[in-house]
C-alpha positions as CSV (number, residue, x, y, z in Angstrom):
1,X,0.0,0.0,0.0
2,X,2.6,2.1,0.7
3,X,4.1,1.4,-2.4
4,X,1.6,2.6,-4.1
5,X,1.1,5.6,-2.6
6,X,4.4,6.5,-3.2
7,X,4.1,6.0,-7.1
8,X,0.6,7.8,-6.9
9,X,2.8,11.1,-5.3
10,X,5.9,11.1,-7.9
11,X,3.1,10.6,-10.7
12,X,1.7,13.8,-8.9
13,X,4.9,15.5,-8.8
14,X,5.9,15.2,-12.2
15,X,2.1,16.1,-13.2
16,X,2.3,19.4,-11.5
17,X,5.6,20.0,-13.1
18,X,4.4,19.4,-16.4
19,X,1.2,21.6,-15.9
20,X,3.8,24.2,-14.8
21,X,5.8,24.5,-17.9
22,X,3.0,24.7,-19.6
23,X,1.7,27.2,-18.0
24,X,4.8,29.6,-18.2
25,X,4.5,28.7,-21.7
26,X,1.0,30.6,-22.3
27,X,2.0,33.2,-20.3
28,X,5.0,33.7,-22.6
29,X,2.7,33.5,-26.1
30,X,-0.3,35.7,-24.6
31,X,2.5,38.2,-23.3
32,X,4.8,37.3,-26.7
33,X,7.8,36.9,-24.9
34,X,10.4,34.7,-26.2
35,X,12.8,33.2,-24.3
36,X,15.1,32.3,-27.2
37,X,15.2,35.7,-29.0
38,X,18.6,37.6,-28.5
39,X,18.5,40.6,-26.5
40,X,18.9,42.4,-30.2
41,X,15.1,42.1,-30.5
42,X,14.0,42.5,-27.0
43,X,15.8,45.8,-26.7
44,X,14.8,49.4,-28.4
45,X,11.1,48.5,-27.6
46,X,8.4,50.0,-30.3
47,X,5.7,52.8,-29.7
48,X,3.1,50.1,-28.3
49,X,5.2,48.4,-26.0
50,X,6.8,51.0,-24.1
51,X,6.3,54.5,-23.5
52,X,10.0,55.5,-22.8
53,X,11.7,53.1,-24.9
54,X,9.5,52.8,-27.4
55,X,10.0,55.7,-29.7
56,X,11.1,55.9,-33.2
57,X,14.4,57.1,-33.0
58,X,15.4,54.4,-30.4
59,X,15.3,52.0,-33.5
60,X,19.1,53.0,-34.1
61,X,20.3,52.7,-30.6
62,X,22.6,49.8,-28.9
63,X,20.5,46.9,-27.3
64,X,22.9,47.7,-24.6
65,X,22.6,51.1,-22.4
66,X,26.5,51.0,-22.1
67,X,28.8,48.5,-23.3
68,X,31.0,47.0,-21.1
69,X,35.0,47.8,-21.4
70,X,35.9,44.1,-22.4
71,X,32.7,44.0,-25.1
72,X,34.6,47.4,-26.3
73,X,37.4,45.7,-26.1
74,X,37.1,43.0,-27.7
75,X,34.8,44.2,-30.9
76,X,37.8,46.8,-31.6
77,X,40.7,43.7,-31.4
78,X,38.0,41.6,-34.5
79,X,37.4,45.0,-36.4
80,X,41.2,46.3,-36.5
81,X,42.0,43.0,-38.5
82,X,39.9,43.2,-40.8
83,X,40.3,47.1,-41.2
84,X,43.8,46.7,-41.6
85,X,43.7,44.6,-44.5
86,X,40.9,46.3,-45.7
87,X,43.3,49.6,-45.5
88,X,46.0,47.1,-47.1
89,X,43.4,46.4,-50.0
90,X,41.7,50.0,-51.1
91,X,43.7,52.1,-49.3
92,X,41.0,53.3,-46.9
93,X,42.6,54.6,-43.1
94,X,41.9,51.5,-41.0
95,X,41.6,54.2,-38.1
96,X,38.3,55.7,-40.0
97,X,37.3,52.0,-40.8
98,X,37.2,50.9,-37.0
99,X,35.9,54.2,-36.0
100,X,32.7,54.1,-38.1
101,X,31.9,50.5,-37.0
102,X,32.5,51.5,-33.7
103,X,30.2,54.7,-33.6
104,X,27.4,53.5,-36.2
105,X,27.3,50.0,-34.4
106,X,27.6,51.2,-31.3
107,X,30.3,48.5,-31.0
108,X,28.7,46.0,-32.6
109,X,25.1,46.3,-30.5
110,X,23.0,47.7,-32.4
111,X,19.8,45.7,-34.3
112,X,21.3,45.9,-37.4
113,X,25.0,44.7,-36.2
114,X,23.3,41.7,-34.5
115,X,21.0,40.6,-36.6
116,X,22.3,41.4,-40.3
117,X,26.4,42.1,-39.0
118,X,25.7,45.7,-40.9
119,X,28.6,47.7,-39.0
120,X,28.1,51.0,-40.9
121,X,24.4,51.5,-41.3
122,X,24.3,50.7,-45.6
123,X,20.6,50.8,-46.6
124,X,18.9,48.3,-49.6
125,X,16.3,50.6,-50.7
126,X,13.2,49.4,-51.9
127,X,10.1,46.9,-51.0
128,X,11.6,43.7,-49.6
129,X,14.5,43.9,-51.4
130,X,16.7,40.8,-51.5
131,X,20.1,40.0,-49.1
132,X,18.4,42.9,-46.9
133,X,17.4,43.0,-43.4
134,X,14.1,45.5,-42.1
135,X,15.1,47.4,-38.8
136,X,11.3,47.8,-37.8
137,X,10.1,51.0,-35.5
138,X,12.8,54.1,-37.2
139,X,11.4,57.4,-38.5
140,X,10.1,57.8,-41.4
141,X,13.5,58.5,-44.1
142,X,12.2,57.9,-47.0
143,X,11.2,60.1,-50.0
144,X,7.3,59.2,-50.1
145,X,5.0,59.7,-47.0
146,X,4.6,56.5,-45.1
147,X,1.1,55.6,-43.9
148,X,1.3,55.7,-40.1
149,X,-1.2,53.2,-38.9
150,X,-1.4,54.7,-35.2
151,X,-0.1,58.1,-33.3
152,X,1.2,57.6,-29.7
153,X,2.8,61.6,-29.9
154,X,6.4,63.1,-31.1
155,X,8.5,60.4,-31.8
156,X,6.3,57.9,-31.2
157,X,4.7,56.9,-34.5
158,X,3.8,53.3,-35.4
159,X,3.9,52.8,-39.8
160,X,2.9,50.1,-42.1
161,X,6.0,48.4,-42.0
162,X,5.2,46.8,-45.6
163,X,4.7,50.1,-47.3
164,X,8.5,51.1,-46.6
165,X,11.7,51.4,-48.5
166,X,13.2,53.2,-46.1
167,X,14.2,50.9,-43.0
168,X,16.3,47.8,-45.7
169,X,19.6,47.4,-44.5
170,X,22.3,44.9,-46.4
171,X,22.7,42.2,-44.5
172,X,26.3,40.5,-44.2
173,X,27.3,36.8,-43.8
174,X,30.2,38.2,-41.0
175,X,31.5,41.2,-39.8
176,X,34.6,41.0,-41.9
177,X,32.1,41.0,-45.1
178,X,30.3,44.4,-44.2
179,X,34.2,46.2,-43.6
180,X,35.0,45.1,-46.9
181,X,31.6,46.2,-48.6
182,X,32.5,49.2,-47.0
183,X,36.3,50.0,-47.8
184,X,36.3,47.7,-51.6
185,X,32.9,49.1,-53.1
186,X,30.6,52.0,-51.2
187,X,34.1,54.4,-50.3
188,X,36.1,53.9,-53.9
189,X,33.0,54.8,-55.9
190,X,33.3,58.1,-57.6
191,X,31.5,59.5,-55.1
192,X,34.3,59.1,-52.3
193,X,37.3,57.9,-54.0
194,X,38.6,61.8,-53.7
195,X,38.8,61.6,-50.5
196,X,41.6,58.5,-50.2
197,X,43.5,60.5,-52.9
198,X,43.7,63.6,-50.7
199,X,43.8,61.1,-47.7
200,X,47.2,59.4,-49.8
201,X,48.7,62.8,-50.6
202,X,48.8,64.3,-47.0
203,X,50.4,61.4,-46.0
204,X,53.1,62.2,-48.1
205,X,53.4,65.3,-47.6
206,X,53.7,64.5,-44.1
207,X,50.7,64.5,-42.5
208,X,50.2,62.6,-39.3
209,X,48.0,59.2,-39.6
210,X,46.0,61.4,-36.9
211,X,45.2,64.3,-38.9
212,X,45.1,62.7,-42.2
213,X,42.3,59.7,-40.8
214,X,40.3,62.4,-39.0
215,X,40.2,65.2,-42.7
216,X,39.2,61.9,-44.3
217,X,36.3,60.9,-42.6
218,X,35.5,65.3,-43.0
219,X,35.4,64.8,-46.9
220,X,33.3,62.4,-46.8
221,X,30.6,63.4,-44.5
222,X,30.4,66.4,-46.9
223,X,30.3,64.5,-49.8
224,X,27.0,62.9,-48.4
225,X,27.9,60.2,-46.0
226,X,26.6,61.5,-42.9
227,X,23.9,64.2,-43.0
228,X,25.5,66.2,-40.1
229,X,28.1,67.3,-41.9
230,X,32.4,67.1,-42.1
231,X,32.4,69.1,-38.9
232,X,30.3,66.8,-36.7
233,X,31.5,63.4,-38.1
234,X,35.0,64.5,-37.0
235,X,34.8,65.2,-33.7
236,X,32.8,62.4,-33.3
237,X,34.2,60.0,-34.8
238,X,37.7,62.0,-34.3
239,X,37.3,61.8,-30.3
240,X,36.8,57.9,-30.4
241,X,40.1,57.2,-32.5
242,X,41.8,59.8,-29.9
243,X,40.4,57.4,-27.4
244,X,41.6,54.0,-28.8
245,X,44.4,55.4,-30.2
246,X,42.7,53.8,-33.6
247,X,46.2,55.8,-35.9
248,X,48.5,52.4,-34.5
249,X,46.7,50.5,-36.9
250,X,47.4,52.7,-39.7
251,X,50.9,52.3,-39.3
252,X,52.0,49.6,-42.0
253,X,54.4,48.2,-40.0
254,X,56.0,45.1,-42.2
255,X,56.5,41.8,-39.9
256,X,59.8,41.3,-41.5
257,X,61.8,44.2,-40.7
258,X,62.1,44.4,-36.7
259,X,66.0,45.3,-36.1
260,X,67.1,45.2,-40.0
261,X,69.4,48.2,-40.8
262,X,67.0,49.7,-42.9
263,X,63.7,49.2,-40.9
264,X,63.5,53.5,-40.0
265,X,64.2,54.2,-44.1
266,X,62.0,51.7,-44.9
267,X,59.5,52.6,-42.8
268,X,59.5,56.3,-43.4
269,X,58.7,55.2,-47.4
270,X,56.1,53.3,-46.3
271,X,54.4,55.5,-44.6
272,X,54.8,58.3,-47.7
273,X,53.5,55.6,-49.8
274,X,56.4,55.9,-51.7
275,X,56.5,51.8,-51.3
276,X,54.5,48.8,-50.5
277,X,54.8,45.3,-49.3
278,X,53.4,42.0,-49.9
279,X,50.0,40.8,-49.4
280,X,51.1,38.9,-46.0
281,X,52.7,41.7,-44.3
282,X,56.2,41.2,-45.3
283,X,58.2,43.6,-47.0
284,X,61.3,41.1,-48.1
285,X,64.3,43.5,-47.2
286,X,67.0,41.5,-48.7
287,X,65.4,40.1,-52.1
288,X,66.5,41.9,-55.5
289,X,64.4,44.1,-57.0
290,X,63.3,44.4,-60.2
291,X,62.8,47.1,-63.0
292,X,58.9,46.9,-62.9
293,X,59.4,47.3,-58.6
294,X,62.2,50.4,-59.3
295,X,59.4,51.5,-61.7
296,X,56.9,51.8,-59.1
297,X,58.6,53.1,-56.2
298,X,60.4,56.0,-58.4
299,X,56.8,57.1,-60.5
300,X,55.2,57.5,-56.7
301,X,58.5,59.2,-55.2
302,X,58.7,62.0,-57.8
303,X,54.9,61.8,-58.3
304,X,55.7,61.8,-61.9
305,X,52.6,63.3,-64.2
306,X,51.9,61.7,-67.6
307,X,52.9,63.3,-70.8
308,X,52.0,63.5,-74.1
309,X,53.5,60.6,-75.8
310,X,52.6,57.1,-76.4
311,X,55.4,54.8,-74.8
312,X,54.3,50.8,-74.9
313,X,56.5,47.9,-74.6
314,X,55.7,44.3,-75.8
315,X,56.8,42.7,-73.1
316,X,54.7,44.7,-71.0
317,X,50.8,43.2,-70.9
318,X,47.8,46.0,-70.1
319,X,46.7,44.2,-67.3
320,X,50.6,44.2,-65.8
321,X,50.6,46.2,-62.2
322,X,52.9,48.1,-62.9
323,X,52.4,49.5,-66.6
324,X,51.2,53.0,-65.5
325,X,54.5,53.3,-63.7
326,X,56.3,51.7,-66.7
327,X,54.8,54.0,-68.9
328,X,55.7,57.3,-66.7
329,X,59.5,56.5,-65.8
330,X,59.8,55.6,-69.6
331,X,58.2,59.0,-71.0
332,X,60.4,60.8,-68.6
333,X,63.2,58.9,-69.7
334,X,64.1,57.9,-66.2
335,X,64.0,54.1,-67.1
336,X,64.1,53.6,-70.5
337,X,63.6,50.6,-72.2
338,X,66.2,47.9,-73.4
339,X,65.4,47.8,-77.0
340,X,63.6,46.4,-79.9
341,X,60.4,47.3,-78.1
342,X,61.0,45.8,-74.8
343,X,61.1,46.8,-71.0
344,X,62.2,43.4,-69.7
345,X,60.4,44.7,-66.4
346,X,61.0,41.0,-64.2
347,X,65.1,41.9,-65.1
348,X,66.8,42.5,-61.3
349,X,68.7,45.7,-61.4
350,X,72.3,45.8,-61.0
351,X,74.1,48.6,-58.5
352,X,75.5,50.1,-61.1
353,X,72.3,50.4,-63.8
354,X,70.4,51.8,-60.5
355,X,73.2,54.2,-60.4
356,X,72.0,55.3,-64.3
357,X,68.5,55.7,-63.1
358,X,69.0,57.8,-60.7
359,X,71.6,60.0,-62.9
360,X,68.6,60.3,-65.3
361,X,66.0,61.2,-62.5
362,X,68.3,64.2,-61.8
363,X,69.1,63.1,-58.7
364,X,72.0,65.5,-58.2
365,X,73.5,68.9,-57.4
366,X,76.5,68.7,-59.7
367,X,77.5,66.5,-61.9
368,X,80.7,64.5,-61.2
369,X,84.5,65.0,-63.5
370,X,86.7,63.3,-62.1
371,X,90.3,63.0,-63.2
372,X,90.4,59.2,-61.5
373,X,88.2,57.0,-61.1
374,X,87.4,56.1,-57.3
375,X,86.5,52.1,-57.7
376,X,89.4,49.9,-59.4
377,X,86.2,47.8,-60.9
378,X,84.7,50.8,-62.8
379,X,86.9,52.4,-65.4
380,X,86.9,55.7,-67.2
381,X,85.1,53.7,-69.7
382,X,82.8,52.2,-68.4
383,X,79.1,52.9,-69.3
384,X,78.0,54.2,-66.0
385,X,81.2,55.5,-65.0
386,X,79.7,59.2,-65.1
387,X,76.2,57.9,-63.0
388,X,78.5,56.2,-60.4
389,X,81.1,58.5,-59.7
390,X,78.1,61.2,-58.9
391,X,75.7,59.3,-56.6
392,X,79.3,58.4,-54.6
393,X,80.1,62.0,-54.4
394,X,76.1,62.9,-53.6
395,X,76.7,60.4,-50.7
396,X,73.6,58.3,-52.6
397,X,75.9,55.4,-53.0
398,X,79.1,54.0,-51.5
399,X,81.1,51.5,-52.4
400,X,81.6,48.0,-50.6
401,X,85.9,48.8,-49.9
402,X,87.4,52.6,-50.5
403,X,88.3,50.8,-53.9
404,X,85.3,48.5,-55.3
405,X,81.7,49.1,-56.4
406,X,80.3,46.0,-57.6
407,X,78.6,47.5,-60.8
408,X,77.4,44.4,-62.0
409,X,76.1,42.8,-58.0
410,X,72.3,43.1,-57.9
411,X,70.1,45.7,-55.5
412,X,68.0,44.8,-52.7
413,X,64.5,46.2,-51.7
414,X,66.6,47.4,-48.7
415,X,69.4,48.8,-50.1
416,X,66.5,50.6,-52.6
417,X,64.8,52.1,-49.5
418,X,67.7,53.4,-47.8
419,X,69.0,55.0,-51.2
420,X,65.4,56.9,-51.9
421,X,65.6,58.1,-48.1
422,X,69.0,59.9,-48.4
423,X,67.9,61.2,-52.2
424,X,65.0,63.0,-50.2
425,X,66.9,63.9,-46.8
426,X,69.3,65.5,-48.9
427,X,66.4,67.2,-51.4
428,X,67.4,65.8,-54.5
429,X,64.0,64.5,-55.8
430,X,62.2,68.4,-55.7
């Protein structure tokens, strides 16, 4: 008997449980609440579900009244990767990058970060357009009146939500997609591109990353991208990259060249523009470098400007990376070419054919005449006797010994860099 009493009160038990759960679970549909929905949606309330939260212009706001330091944290260590490559790619500041994810995301928090990974805010416009994501509850942005279906005051507006175009927003597989939407399509259009080339010549000029990130982000605000204006979006956005100290991860800092003799001349180019590394962040000091590379480097040191004649080489393809530069050092007869039509631009330079080129950029006060020759290995008759003696006496080249050269031994990227940093430090390219 007592067994079976005990049965009858577990039976009980697990009865009452069971009625339990399903209680809490019609309280949850008649009150739609949803346990499983991410804060995202539970957040930024609309018009009819709270009179404080509820308005309009909350639609934009983080699901988060303040974010924590680590969440900060750790949003700005994911987006700097990405920017920096992205800055690596187009050319775009990686400071600006991070700093408008971080201000139009509110660190990644907002409704549209979380549920469509849109960092910057990038509308689909039009009637449930595809790969797009509808941010619900916002004010009414578009260019035709929406129907407002009911009126809870200012700000506090509810609209048919089907009749918009206005509240789309591109949705993104990952955060790294929207930063490159951003930096590889919407800011090298023609409507923004200006701004990286003004951005790419006050860096070499000498701007700081600092000021150069925050005049950026001013020329395009004004070109349309905020509707507050250049002034606004930087200080805003200016006093959060202050904050972070966002300008370190404009620094192209090349993983290869910690300690190397010419890491502070090769850095200094870098950081002009004046050269580039490769796509894994190395900058391979100590490999040769070849015509179409000298081609480069010199065409963005002297900023060289196209003239009017038709220079083309057959060895030389259109879609080659370096044929604009090709083209410029050759109509400027800086690098010329080696005959019968041909540039031979994958031919590695020899010490004493760089010493030609930069005889023929003019990279000298005076040029030498010499009654003996300083190097035992390059006569009077040699063909770059002139070009050699005057980069040694222009303190642009040395020798390896008081007495040899080594015309014919091949030039490094290093030994390039450290060459176009005393040619400016001395003022030779102006």
């Amino acid at each position: 008997m007592k067994e079976f009493e005990s049965v009858n009160f577990v039976k009980g038990v697990v009865e009452l449980v069971n009625s339990a759960r399903t209680l809490i679970a019609l309280i949850l549909i008649l009150f739609n609440i949803n346990p499983l929905v991410s804060s995202a949606n539970s957040a930024n309330l609309l018009p009819f579900e709270d009179e404080t939260l509820g308005r309009n212009s909350s639609a934009y706001l983080s699901t988060y009244e303040v974010p924590s330091i680590q969440m900060k944290e750790d949003f700005i260590k994911e987006i700097s990767t990405y920017a920096m490559k992205a800055n690596e790619n187009w050319g775009i500041p990686a400071s600006a990058i991070i700093g408008m994810a971080i201000i139009e995301s509110g660190y990644g928090t907002t409704r549209i970060a979380i549920n469509a990974n849109n960092l910057f805010g990038i509308k689909v416009w039009g009637y449930n357009p595809e790969n797009a994501w509808q941010l619900q509850g916002q004010p009414d942005e578009d260019y035709e009146r929406i129907p407002v279906l009911a009126d809870y005051g200012e700000d506090r507006k509810i609209y048919d939500e089907s009749k918009r175009r206005d509240n789309w927003y591109r949705a993104f597989s990952a955060y790294k997609e929207a930063v490159n939407y951003l930096a590889g399509n919407l800011l090298v259009n023609q409507r923004y591109l200006f701004a990286k080339t003004n951005y790419d010549e006050r860096i070499k000029k000498g701007w700081s990353f600092e000021r150069a990130s925050k005049e950026y982000l001013y020329d395009i605000a004004n070109a349309g991208y905020n509707h507050l204006g250049g002034e606004y979006y930087r200080k805003q956005l200016g006093e959060l990259m202050d904050e972070w100290d966002l300008y370190q991860y404009d620094n192209k800092k090349f993983k290869d060249i910690s300690e190397h003799w010419a890491e502070e001349q090769i850095m200094f180019l870098a950081e002009k523009g004046w050269i580039s590394g490769y796509p894994d962040g190395t900058y391979k000091p100590n490999i040769t470098i070849t015509r179409a590379q000298a081609a480069a480097i010199l065409s963005e040191f002297l900023a060289l400007p196209p003239l009017n004649k038709t220079i083309s080489f057959i060895d030389v393809e259109k879609s080659f990376w370096a044929l604009e530069s090709i083209q410029l050092v050759a109509q400027h007869k800086i690098i010329n070419g080696i005959g019968e039509g041909r540039f031979s631009p994958h031919t590695i330079l020899t010490r004493a054919q760089m010493a030609q080129v930069f005889y023929n950029a003019g990279f000298y006060s005076q040029s030498a005449n010499n009654g003996e020759n300083s190097f035992d290995d390059v006569n009077k008759y040699y063909w770059a006797y002139i070009a050699i003696e005057t980069m040694k006496q222009e303190g642009i080249m040395a020798g390896y010994t008081i007495s040899r050269f080594g015309p014919n031994n091949p030039v490094t990227r290093a030994q390039m860099a450290a060459m176009i940093y005393r040619i400016h430090e001395k003022g030779l390219n102006k």
